[in-house]
C-alpha positions as CSV (number, residue, x, y, z in Angstrom):
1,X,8.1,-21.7,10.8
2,X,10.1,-22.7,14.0
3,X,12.0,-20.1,15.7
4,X,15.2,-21.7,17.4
5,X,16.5,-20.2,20.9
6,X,19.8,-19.3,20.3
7,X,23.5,-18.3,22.2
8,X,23.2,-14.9,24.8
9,X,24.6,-12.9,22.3
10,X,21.4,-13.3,20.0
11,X,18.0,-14.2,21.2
12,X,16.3,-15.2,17.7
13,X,18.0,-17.4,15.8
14,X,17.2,-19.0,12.1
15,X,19.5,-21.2,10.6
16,X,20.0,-21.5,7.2
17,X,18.6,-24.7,7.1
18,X,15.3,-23.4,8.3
19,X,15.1,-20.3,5.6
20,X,15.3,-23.1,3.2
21,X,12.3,-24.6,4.7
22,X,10.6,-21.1,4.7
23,X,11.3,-20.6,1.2
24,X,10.2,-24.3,0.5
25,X,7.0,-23.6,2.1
26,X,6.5,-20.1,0.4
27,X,7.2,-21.9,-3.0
28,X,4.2,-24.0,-2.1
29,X,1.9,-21.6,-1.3
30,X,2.2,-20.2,-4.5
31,X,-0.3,-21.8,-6.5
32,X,-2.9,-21.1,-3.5
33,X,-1.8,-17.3,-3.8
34,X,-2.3,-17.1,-7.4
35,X,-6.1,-18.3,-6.7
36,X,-6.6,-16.3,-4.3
37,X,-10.1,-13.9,-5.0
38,X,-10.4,-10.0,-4.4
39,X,-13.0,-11.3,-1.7
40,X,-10.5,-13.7,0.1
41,X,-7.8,-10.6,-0.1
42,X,-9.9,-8.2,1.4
43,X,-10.8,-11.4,4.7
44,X,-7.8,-11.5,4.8
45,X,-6.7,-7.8,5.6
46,X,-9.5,-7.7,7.8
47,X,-8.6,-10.7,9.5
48,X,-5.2,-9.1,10.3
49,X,-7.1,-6.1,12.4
50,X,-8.2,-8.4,15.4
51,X,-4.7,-9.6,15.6
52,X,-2.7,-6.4,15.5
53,X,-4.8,-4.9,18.3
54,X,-4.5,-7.7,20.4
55,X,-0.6,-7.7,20.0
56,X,-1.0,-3.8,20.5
57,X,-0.3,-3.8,24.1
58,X,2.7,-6.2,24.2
59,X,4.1,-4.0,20.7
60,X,4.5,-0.9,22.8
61,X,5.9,-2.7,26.2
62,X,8.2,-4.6,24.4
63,X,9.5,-1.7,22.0
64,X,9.6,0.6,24.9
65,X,11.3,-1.8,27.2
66,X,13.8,-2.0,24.4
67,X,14.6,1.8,23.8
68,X,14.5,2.6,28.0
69,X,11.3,4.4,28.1
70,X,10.0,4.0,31.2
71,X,6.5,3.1,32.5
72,X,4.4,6.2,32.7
73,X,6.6,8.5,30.4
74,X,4.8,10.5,27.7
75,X,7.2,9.2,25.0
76,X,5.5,6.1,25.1
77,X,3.2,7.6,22.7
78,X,5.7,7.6,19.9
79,X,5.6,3.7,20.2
80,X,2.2,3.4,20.1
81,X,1.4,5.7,17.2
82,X,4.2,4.5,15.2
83,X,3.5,1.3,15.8
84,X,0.0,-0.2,16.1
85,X,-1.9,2.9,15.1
86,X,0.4,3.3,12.0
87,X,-0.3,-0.5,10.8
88,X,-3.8,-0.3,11.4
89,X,-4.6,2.8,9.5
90,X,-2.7,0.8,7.2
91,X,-5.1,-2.0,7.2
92,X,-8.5,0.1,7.2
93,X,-7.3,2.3,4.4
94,X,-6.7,-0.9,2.4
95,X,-9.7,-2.4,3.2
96,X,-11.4,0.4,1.8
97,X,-9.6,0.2,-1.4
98,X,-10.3,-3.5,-1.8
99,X,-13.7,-2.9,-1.4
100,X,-13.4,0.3,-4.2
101,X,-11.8,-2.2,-6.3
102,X,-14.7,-4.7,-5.9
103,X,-17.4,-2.5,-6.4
104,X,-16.0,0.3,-9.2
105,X,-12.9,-1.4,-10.2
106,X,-10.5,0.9,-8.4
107,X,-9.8,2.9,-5.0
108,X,-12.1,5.9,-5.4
109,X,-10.3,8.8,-4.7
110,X,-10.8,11.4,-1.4
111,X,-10.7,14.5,-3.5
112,X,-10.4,16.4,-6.9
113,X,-7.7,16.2,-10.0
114,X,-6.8,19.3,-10.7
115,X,-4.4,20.2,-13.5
116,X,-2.2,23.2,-12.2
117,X,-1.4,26.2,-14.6
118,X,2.2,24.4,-14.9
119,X,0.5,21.7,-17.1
120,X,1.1,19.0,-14.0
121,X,-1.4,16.7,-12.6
122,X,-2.6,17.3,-8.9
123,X,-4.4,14.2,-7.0
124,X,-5.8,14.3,-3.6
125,X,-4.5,11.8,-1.4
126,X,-5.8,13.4,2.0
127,X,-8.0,14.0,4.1
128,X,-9.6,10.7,3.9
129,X,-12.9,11.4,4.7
130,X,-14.4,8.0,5.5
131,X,-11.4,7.9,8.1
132,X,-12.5,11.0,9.6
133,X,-9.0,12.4,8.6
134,X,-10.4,16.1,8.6
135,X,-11.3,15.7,12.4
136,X,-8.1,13.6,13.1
137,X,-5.7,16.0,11.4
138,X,-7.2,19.3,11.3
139,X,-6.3,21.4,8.2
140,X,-4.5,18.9,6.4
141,X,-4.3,17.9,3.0
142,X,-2.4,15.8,0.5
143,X,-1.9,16.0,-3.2
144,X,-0.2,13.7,-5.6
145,X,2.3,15.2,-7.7
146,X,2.4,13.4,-10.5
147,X,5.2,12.7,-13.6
148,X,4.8,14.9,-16.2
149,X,2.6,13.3,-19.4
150,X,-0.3,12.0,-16.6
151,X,-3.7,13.2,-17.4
152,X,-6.9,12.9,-15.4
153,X,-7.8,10.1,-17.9
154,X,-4.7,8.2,-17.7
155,X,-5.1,8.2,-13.9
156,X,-8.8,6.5,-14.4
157,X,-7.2,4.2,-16.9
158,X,-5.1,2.5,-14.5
159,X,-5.1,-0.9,-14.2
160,X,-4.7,-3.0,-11.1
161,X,-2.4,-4.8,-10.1
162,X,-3.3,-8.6,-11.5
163,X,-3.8,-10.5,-8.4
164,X,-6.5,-8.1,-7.5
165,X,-8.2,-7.5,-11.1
166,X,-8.6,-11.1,-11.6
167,X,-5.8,-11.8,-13.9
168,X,-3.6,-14.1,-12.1
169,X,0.0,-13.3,-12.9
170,X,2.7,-14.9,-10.9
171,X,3.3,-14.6,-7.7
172,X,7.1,-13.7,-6.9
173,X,8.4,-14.1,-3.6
174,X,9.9,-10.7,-2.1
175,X,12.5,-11.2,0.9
176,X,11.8,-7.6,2.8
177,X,15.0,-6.6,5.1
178,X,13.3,-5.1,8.4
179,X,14.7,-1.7,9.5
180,X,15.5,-1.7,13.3
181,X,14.4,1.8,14.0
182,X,10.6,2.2,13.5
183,X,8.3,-0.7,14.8
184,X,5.6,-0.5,11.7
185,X,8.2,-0.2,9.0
186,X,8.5,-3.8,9.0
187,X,5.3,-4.8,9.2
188,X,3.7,-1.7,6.5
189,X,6.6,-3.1,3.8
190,X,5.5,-6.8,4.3
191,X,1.9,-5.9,4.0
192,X,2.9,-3.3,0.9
193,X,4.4,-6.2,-0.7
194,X,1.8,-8.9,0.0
195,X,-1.7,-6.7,-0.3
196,X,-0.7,-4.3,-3.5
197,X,2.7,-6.0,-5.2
198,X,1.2,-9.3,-5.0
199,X,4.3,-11.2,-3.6
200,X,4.8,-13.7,-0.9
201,X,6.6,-11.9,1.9
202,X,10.1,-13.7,3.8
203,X,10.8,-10.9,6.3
204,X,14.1,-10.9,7.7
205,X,13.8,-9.1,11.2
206,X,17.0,-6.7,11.9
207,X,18.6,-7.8,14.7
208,X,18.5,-4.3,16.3
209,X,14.3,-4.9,16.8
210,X,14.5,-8.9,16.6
211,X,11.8,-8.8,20.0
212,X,8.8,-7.7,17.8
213,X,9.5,-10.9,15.2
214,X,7.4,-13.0,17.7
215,X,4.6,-10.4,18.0
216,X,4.3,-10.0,14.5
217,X,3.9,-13.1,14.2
218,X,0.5,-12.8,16.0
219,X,0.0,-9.4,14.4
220,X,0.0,-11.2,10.8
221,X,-1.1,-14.9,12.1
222,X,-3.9,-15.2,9.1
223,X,-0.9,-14.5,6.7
224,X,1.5,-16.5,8.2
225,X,-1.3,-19.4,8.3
226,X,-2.4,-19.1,4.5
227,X,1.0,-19.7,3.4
228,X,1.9,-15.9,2.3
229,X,4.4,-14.5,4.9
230,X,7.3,-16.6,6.8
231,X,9.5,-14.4,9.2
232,X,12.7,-15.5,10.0
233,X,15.9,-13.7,12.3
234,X,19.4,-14.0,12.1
235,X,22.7,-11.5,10.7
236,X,24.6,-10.5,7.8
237,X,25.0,-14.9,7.3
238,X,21.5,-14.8,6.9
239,X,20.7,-12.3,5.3
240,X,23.3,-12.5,2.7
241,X,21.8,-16.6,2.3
242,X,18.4,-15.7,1.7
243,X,19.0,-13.0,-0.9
244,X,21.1,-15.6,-2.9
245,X,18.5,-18.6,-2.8
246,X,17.1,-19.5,-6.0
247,X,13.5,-19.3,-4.3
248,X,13.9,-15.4,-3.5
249,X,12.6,-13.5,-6.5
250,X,12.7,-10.2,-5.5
251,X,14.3,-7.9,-2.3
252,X,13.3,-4.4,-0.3
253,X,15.9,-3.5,1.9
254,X,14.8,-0.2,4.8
255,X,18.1,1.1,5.9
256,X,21.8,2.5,4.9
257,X,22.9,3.3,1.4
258,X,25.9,1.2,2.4
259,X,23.5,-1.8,3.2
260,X,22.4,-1.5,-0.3
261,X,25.3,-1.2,-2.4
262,X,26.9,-4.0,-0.3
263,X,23.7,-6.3,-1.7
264,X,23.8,-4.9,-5.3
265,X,27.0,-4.7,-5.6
266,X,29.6,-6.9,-3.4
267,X,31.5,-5.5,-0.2
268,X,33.3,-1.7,-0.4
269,X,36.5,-1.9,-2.0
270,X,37.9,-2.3,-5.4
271,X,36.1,-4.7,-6.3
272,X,32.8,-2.7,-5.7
273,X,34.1,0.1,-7.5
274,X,34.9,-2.1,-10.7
275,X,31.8,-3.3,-10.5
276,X,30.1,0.0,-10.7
277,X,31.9,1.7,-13.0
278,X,31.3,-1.9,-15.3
279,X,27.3,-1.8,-14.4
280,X,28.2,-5.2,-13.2
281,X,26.0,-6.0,-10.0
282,X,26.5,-8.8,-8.0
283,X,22.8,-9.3,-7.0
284,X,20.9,-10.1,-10.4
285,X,16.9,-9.7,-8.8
286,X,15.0,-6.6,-8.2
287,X,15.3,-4.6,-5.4
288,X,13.7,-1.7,-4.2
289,X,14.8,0.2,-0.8
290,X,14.3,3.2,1.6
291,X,17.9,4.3,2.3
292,X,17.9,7.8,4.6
293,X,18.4,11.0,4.1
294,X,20.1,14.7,4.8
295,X,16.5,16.0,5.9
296,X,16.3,19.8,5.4
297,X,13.9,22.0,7.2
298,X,13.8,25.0,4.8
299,X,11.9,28.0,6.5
300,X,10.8,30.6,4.2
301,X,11.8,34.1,5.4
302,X,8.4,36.4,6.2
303,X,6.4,37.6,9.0
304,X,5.2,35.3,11.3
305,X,3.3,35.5,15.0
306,X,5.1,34.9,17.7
307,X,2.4,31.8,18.5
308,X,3.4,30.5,15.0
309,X,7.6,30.6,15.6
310,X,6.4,28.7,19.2
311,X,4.5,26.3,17.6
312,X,6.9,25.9,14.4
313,X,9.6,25.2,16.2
314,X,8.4,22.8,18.7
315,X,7.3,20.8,15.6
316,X,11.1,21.0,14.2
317,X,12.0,20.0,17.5
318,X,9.4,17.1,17.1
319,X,11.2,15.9,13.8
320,X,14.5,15.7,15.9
321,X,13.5,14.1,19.0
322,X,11.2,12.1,17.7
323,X,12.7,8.4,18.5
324,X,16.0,9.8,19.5
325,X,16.6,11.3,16.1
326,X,17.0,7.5,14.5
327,X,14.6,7.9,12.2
328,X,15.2,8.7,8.5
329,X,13.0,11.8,8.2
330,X,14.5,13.6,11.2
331,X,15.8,17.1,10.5
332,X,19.2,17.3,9.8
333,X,19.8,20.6,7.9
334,X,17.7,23.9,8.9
335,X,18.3,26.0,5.8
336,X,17.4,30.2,6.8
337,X,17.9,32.9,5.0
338,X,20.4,34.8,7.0
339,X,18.9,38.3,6.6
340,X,15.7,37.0,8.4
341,X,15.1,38.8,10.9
342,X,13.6,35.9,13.0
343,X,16.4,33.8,12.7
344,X,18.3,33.8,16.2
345,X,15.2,34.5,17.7
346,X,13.3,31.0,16.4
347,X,17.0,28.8,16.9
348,X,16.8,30.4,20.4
349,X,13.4,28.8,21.0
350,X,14.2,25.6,19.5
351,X,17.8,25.8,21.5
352,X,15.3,25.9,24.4
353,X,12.7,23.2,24.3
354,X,16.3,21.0,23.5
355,X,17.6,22.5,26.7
356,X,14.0,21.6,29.1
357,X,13.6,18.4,27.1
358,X,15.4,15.2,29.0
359,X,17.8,13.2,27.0
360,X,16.9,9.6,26.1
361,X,18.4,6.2,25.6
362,X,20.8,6.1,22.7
363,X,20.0,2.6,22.1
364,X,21.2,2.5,18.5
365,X,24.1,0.8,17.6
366,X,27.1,3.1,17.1
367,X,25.0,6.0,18.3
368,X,27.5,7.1,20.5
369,X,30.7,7.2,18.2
370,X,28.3,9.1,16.0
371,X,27.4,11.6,18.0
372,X,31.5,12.6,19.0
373,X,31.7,12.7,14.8
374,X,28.7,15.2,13.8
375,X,28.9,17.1,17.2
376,X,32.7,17.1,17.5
377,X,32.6,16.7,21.4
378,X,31.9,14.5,24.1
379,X,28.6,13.7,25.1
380,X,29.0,15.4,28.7
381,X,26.6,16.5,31.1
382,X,23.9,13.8,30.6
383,X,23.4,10.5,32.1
384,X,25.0,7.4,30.6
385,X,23.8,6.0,28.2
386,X,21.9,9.1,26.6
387,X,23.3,11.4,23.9
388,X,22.3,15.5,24.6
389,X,20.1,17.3,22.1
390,X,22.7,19.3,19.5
391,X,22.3,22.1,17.8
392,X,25.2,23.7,15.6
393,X,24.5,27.2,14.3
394,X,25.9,28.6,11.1
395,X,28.0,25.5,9.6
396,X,29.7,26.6,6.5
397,X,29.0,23.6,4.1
398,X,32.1,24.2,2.4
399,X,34.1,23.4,5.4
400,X,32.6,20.6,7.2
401,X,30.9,19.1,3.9
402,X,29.5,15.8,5.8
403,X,26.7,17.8,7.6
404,X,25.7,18.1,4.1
405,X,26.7,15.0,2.3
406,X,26.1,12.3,5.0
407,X,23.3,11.3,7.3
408,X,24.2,11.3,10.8
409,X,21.4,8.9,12.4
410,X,21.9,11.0,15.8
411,X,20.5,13.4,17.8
412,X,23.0,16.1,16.2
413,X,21.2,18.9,14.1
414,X,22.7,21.8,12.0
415,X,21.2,25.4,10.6
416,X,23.3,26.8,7.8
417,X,22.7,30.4,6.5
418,X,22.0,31.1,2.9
419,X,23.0,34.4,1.1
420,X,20.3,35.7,-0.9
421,X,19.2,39.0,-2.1
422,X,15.3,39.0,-1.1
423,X,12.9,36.8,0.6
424,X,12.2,35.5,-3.5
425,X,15.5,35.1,-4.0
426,X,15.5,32.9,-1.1
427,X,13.4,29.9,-2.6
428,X,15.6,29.6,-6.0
429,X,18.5,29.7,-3.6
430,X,17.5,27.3,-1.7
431,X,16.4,24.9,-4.1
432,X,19.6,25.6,-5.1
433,X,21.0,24.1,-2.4
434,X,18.7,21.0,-1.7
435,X,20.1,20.3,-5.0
436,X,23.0,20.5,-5.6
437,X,24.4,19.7,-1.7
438,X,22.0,17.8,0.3
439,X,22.2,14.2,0.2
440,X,19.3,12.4,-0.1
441,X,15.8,12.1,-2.2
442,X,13.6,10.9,0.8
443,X,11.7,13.9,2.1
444,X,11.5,17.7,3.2
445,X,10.2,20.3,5.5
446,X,9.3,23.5,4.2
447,X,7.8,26.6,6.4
448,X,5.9,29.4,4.9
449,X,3.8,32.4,6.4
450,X,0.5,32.6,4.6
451,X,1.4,36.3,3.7
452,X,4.1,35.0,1.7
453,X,1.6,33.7,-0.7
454,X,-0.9,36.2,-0.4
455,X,1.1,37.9,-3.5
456,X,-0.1,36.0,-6.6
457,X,3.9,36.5,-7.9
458,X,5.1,35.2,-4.7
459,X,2.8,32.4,-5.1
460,X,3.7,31.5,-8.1
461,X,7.4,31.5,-7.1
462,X,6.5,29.1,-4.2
463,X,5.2,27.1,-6.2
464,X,7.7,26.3,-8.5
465,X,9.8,26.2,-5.5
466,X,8.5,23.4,-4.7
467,X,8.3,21.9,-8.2
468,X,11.6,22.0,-8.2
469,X,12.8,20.0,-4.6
470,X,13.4,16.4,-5.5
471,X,12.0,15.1,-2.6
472,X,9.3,12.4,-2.8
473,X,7.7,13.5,-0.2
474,X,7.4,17.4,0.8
475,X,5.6,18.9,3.9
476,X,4.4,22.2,3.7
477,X,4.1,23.4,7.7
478,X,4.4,20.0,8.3
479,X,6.9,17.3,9.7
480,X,7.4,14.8,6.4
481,X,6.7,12.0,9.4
482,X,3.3,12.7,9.1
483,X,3.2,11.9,5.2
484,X,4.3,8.7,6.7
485,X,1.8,8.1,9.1
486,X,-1.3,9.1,7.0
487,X,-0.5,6.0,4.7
488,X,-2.4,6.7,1.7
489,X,0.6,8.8,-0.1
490,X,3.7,6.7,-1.3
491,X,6.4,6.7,0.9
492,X,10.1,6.3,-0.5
493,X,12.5,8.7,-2.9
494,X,12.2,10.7,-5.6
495,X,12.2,8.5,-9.0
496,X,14.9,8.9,-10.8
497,X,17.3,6.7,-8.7
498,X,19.7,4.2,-9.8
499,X,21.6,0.8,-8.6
500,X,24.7,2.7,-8.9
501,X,22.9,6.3,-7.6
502,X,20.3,4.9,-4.7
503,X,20.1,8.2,-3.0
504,X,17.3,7.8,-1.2
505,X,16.3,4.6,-2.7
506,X,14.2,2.8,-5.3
507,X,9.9,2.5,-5.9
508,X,7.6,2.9,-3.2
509,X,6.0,1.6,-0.1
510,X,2.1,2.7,1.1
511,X,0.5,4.3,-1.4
512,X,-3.0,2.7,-0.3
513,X,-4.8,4.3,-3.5
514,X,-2.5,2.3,-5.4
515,X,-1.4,5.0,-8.0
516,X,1.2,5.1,-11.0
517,X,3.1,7.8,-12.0
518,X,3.7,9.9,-8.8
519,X,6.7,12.1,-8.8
520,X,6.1,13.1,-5.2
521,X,3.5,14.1,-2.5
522,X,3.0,17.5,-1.0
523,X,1.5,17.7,2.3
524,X,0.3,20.7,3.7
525,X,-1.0,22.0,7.0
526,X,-1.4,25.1,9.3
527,X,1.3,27.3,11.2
528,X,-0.6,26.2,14.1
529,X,-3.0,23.9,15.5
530,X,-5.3,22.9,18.7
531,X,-5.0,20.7,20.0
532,X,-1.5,19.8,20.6
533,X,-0.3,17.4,18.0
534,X,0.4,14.1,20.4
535,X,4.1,13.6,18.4
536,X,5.0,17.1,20.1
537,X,8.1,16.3,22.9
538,X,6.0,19.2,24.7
539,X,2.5,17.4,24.9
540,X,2.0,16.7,28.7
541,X,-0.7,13.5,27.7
542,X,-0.4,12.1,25.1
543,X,-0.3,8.4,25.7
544,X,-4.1,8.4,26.4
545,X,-4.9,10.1,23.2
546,X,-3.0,7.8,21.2
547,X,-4.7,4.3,22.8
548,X,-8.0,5.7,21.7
549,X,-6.6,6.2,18.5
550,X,-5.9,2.6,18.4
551,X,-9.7,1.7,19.4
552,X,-10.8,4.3,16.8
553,X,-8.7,2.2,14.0
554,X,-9.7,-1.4,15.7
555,X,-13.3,-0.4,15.7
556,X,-14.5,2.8,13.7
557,X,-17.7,4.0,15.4
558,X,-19.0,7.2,16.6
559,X,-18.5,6.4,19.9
560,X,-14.6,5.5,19.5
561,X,-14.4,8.7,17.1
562,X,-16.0,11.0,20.2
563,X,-13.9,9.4,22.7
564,X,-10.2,10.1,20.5
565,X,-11.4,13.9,19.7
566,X,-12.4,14.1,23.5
567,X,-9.4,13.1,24.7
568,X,-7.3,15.4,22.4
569,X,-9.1,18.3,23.8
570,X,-9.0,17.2,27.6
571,X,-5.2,16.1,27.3
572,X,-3.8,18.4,24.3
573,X,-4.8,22.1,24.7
């Protein structure tokens, strides 16, 4: 698939008479798709590892170069852990389900069912231990929540897909609409689609991360070579083109709810609204999507150590400044109780590592117009170019309802105050809220002190706390970013979403054990931990750490797996 130098104002060009050709030459590989064995799927995925490491180095540089992080500067780490690392934990986590799939007939779980006294269905998702995950990400662990009516029998009932079990099926071709903001989002939904939804793959790059199209294109060479994948670059023209063609079977779309509706159902305006209310979409395939969300960091009200409101909020502060806030998962809402008596006292220390933390390059588009919206001032007192770290204290929801109803995708966080009568009281309240105000279906933060749950009512309340929070994906303790990164839970909304009502969005992406019937994932971890997570703004080294984590994931051996755990200890304590 040629890639045609354009004009200045856009480097990668496709013209529309080259996606025809793509889609002409996806069409033909069909047939060889369709024949393709469990054997040749899992050369295949391995075949990808070689080439994502070697395109490691020039992913990071070129991603970094893009967002102005400079040479030497610690947040080069977030590019390389959300980029390479992320795809090729991807990759070995797949591999290993292939090979389940060829030697039992299915991914063989890391960890018990477990039926809870609620009646619902528990599955372990994490720690992986063939991955090391209980040395790599100490004290975590991952369950499956599952829909109601799933039984520990009709999880090993399951069948697999049909272009891994042997039964052919056809192969649909899947146009998957990059998102611009995390460099492995494109590259995890293409191989999503390809490995576990059995489609051929036309990935649209967004023109906000256009540079990486090229080094995916060595990343995924063996695809791109059998026929399977074809990458092509352009605007809404193109986009809007290869959604229409006859050859595109299916769409995912990672971005705005706006995005979506426009594809589903025509541009804003009347005729949109007609449209809806008619159930009278304009597209007429498929589509599934990861649209955002009004991320809420609920903190549970209780006694906690002074080392655990230090570390707990320099992991909130994490989920904000964590590539400048653009991501989709970054806290938004903190949700307190306001009789906590902690309350000022942990905003202060958040308030503080925003103050000693730098501001970066804004380099998203309309970053800055965003920023005078949600923070309701200039951005003053920094250099150009950057946007400060905001926190707004106490917002009334009832009076500036878009903190609440609309995701800001900027650097701008809010903490609203819930009344409530007891520290019990709290977690109905506040589920209350997530509710019944909080936009979004994506994912959550919760933070609990262990005494909390020590009580086996309070446990039982927290529990069906977070029965309740339609979230698909919940971290207890933890950022939800991490759910993302480990790669083996599903990543995308809570089910129940419509065209007309995306929320968060439609089906799943991930979801490496390849099961059916998950409501949403909890993800749990410690108040602390030591080392220094290397996605904390206040880790002094961690770009060191997170290259070895790369050679771990290129090449698993005991030695790699000595040299990543001594490097967190030398460079994270």
């Amino acid at each position: 698939m040629s890639v045609v130098q354009a004009t200045s104002e856009q480097k990668y060009h496709t013209s529309l008479d080259e996606i025809d050709r793509a889609l002409e030459e996806l069409e033909a590989a069909k047939s060889r798709f369709q024949q393709t064995s469990l054997n040749e799927w899992m050369n295949l995925v391995e075949s990808c590892i070689p080439t994502v490491v070697d395109s490691a180095r020039e992913w990071v540089d070129a991603a970094c170069e893009a967002k102005g992080i400079a040479p030497g500067s610690t947040i080069r780490a977030e590019e390389i852990t959300a980029g390479p690392a992320a795809a090729l934990r991807y990759l070995r986590l797949l591999h290993d389900s292939l090979k389940d799939i060829a030697k039992q007939g299915r991914p063989q779980l890391p960890g018990p069912i477990r039926q809870e006294p609620g009646g619902r269905l528990f599955v372990r998702l994490a720690p992986v231990k063939r991955r090391h995950d209980a040395l790599l990400f100490t004290g975590t662990t991952s369950d499956a929540y599952m829909e109601a009516g799933v039984t520990a029998e009709s999880v090993a009932a399951q069948e697999m897909p049909p272009h891994l079990s042997g039964k052919g099926g056809s192969p649909r071709i899947s146009l998957v609409l990059g998102a611009g903001n995390v460099s492995s989002i494109a590259m995890t939904d293409t191989l999503t689609k390809i490995f576990q939804d059995g489609c051929l793959v036309l990935l649209k790059m967004n023109p906000v991360n256009e540079y990486l199209g090229p080094i995916f294109a060595q990343g995924l060479a063996p695809l791109i070579e059998a026929g399977f994948l074809r990458i092509i670059y352009g605007g809404a023209e193109a986009g809007q083109h290869a959604i229409s063609h006859k050859s595109t079977d299916e769409v995912h779309i990672t971005g705005s709810n706006f995005s979506h509706d426009a594809i589903v159902w025509g541009p804003p305006g009347p005729e949109q609204d007609r449209r809806k209310r008619e159930n009278d979409p304009v597209l007429d395939k498929p589509i599934t999507s990861e649209l955002g969300n009004v991320t809420p960091w609920i903190i549970v009200p209780g006694d906690y150590t002074e080392k655990q409101l230090q570390f707990q909020a320099e992991n909130l502060a994490a989920s904000v400044m964590n590539n400048v806030s653009f991501n989709c998962l970054a806290t938004k809402v903190i949700v307190t109780w306001r009789d906590w008596p902690d309350r000022q006292r942990f905003l202060d220390k958040l308030q503080a590592i925003f103050d000693s933390t730098p501001p970066r390059q804004a380099y998203y588009p309309g970053a800055a117009d965003r920023f005078r919206e949600f923070a309701g001032k200039e951005p003053t007192g920094v250099p150009e170019g950057t946007l400060p770290w905001t926190l707004i204290r106490d917002i009334n929801p009832d009076e500036s309802p878009m903190y609440v109803e609309r995701e800001s995708f900027v650097c701008v966080t809010t903490e609203t105050a819930l009344e409530a009568d007891s520290p019990q009281d709290f977690l109905k309240v506040a589920a209350d809220f997530t509710e019944n105000r909080l936009w979004g279906t994506l994912c959550a933060a919760v933070m609990v002190p262990q005494s909390f749950r020590k009580s086996g009512e309070n446990k039982k309340l927290f529990d069906e706390f977070l029965a309740r929070l339609r979230y698909g994906a919940i971290g207890v303790n933890q950022w939800p970013g991490l759910v993302y990164g480990l790669m083996t839970p599903p990543w995308g909304g809570h089910p129940g979403s419509t065209l007309d009502d995306p929320q968060s969005g439609v089906g799943w992406v991930h979801n490496t054990f390849l099961l059916d019937g998950i409501e949403k994932t909890i993800t749990e971890g410690p108040l602390t931990a030591s080392p220094k997570p290397v996605w904390f703004p206040t880790h002094k080294n961690p770009e060191p750490i997170s290259w070895k984590l790369v050679d771990f994931y290129a090449k698993p051996s005991t030695w790699n797996l000595v040299r990543l755990l001594g490097s967190a200890v030398k460079n994270g304590l």
